[in-house]
Backbone bond lengths (Angstrom), bond angles and torsions (degrees), N, CA, C in turn:
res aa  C-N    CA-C-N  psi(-1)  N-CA   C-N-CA  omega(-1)  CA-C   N-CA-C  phi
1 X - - - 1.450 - - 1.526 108.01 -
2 X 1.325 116.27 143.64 1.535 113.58 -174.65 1.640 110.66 -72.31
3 X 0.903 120.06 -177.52 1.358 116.00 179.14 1.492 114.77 -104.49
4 X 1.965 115.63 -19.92 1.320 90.96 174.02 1.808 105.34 -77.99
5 X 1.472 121.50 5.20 1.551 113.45 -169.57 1.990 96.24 -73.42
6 X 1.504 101.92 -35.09 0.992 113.90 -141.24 1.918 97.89 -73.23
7 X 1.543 110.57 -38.78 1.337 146.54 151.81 1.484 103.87 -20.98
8 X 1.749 102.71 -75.56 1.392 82.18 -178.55 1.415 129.47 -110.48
9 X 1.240 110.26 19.18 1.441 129.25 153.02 2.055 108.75 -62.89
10 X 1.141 109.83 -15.22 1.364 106.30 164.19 1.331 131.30 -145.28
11 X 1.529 92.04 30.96 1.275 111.92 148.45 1.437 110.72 -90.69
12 X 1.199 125.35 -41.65 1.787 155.57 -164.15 2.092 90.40 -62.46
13 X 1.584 93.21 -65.05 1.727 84.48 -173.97 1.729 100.20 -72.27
14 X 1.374 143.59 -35.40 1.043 123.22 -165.20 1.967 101.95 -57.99
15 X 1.114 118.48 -40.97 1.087 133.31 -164.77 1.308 128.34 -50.01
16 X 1.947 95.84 -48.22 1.852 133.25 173.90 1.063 81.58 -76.55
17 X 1.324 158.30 -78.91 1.907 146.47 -130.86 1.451 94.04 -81.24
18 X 1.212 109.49 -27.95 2.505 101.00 169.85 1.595 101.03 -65.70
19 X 1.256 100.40 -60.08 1.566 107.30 -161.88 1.523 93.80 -45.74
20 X 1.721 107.83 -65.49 1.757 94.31 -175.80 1.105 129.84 -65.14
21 X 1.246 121.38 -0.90 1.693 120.13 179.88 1.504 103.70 -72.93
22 X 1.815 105.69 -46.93 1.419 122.79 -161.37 1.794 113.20 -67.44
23 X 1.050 98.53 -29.93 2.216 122.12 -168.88 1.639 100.63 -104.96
24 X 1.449 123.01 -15.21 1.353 98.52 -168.22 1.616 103.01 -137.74
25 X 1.229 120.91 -8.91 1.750 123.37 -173.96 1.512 87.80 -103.93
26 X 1.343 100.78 166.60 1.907 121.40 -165.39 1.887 86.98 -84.05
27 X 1.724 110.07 -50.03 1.670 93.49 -175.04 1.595 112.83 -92.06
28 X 1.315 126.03 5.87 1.297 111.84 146.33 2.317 120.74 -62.97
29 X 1.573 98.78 -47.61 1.184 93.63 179.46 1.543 117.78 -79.35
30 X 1.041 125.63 9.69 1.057 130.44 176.60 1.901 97.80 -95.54
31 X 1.117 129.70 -46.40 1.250 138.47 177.43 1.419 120.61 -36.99
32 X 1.640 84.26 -58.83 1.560 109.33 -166.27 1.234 110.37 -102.08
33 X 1.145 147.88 23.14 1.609 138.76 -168.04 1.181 110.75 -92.04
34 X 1.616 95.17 153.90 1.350 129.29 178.68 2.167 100.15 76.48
35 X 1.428 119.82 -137.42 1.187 121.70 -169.09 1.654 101.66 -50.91
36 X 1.343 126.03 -27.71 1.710 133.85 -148.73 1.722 80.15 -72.24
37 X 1.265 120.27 -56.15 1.574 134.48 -177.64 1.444 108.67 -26.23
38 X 1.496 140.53 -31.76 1.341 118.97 176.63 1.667 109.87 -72.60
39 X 0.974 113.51 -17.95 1.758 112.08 178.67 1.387 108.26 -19.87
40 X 1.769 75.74 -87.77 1.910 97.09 176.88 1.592 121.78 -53.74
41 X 1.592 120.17 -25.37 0.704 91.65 170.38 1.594 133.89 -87.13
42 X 1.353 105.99 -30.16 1.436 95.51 163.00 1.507 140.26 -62.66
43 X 1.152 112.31 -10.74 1.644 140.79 161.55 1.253 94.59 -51.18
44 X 1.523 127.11 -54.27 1.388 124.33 -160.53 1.343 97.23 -90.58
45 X 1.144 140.76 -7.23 1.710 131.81 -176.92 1.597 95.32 -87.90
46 X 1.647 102.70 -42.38 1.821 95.15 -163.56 1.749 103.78 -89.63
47 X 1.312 137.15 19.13 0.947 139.10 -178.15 1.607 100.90 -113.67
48 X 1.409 129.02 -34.66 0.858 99.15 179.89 2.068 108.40 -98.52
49 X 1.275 96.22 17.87 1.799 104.13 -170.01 1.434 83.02 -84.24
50 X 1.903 133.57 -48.20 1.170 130.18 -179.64 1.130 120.44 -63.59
51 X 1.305 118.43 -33.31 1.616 135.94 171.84 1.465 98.54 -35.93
52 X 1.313 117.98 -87.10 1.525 117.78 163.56 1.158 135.34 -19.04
53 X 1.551 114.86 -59.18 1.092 118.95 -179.60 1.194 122.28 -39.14
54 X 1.469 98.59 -50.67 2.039 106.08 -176.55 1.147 104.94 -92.48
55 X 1.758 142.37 14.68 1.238 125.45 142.60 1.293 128.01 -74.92
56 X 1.965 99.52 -19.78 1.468 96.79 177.01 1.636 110.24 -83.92
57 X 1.779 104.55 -24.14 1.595 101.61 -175.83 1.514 101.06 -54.10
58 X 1.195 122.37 -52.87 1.502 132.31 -168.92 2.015 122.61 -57.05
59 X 1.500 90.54 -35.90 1.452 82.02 173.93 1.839 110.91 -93.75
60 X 1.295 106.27 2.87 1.717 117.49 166.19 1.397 113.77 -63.43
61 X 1.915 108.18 -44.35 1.393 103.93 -157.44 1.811 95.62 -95.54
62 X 1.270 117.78 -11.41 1.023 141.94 -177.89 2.162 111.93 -62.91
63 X 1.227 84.82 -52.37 1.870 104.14 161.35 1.220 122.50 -63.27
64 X 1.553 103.33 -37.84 1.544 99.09 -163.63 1.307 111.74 -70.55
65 X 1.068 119.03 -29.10 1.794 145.70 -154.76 1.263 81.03 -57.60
């Protein structure tokens, strides 16, 4: 796997484990409530949009071989 897949494959989960801390634990929603609440959640949309990304980078470099 290349390393920038790998890069943002953990950027992607650091990103999803904010979003879910922030939308789904009692002291994330306590943190973030009301308007503060899109943080996490968009953290969790673009973490798992990157998530992807570097599964597709990975099964690309994965073919080429």
């Amino acid at each position: 796997m290349p390393t920038a897949a790998i890069i943002i494959f953990l950027i992607g989960l650091s990103a999803a484990l904010f979003g879910y801390w922030g939308q789904h634990t009692e002291a994330g929603r306590i943190r973030y409530d009301e308007m503060a609440g899109m943080i996490p959640f968009f953290a969790w949309w673009a973490g798992i949009v990157l998530i992807a990304v570097a599964v597709i980078l990975g099964i690309i470099a994965v073919v080429k071989r």
